[in-house]
C-alpha positions as CSV (number, residue, x, y, z in Angstrom):
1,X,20.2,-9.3,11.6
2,X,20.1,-10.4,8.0
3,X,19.2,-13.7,8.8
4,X,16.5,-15.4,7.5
5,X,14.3,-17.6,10.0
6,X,10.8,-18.3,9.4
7,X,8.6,-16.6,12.0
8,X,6.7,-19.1,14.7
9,X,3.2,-19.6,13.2
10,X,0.7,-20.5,15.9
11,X,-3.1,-22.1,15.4
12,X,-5.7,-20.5,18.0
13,X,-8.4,-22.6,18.7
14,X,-10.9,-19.9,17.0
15,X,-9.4,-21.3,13.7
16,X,-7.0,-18.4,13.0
17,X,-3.1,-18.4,13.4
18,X,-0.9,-15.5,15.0
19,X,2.3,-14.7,13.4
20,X,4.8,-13.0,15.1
21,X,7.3,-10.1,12.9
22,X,8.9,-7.3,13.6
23,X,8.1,-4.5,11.2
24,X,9.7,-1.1,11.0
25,X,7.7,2.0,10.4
26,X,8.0,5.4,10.0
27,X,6.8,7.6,13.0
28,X,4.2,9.0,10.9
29,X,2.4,5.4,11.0
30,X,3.1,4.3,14.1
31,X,0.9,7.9,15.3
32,X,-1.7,6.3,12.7
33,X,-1.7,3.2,14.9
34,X,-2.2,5.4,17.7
35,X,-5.3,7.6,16.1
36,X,-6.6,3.7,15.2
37,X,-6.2,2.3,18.9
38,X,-7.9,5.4,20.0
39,X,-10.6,4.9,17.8
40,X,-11.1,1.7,18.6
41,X,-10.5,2.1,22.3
42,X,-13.5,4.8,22.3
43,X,-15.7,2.0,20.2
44,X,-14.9,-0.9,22.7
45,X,-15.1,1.3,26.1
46,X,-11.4,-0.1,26.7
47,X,-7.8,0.2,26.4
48,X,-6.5,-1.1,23.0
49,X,-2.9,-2.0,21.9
50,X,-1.4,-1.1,18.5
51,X,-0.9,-5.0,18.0
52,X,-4.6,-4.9,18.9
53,X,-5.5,-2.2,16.3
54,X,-3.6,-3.5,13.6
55,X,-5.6,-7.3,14.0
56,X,-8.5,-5.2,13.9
57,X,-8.0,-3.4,10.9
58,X,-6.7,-6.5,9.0
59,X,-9.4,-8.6,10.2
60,X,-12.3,-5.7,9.4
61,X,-10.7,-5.1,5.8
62,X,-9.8,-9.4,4.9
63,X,-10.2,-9.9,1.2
64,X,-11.2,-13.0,0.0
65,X,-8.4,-15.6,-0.4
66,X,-9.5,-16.7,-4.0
67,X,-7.1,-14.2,-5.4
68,X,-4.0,-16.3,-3.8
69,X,-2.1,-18.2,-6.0
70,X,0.7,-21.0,-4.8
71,X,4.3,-19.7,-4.0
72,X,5.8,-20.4,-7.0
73,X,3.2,-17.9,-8.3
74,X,3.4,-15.1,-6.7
75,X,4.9,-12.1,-8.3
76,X,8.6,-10.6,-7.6
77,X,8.7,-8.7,-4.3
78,X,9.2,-5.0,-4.3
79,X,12.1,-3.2,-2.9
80,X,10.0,-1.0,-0.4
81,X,8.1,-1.8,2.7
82,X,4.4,-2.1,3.1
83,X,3.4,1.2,5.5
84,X,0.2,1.0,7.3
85,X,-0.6,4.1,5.3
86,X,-1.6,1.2,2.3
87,X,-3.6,-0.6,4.6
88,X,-7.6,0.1,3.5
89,X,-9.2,3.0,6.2
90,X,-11.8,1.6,8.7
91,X,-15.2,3.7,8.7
92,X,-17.1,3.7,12.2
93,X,-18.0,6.1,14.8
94,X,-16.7,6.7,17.7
């Protein structure tokens, strides 16, 4: 389990990659994922997935990459886990 193996990285043809991780959350935000699916389900007239709801809200909320800085760089990582709670809220209507 404490193994270290880089995730397959795959190119879509739109340009993009999809990354595949497994990420462990709290319940709290996986019922976040749910209210976000739900949300976005209502705006698209469809059933959504939480992998499709988190895409959405990373896509809707990408920063610019200017701020990225090569890997020797970056800063120290920190000892907790990111939690969707940090990701940036989505405004719409439903």
């Amino acid at each position: 389990m404490n193994e270290r193996v880089t995730p397959p990285m795959h190119a879509l043809p739109d340009g993009e990659a999809e990354l595949s991780l497994v990420v462990r959350l709290p319940w709290e935000d996986v019922a976040r994922l749910g209210q976000e699916a739900g949300r976005l389900a209502a705006q698209t007239q469809r059933p959504v997935t939480l992998d499709e709801a988190v895409s959405n809200r990373l896509r809707s909320t990408r920063p610019s990459a200017a701020h990225a800085k090569p890997a020797g760089e970056q800063p120290a990582a920190t000892s907790s886990a990111p939690s969707v709670t940090s990701l940036p809220r989505i405004s719409g209507t439903a």
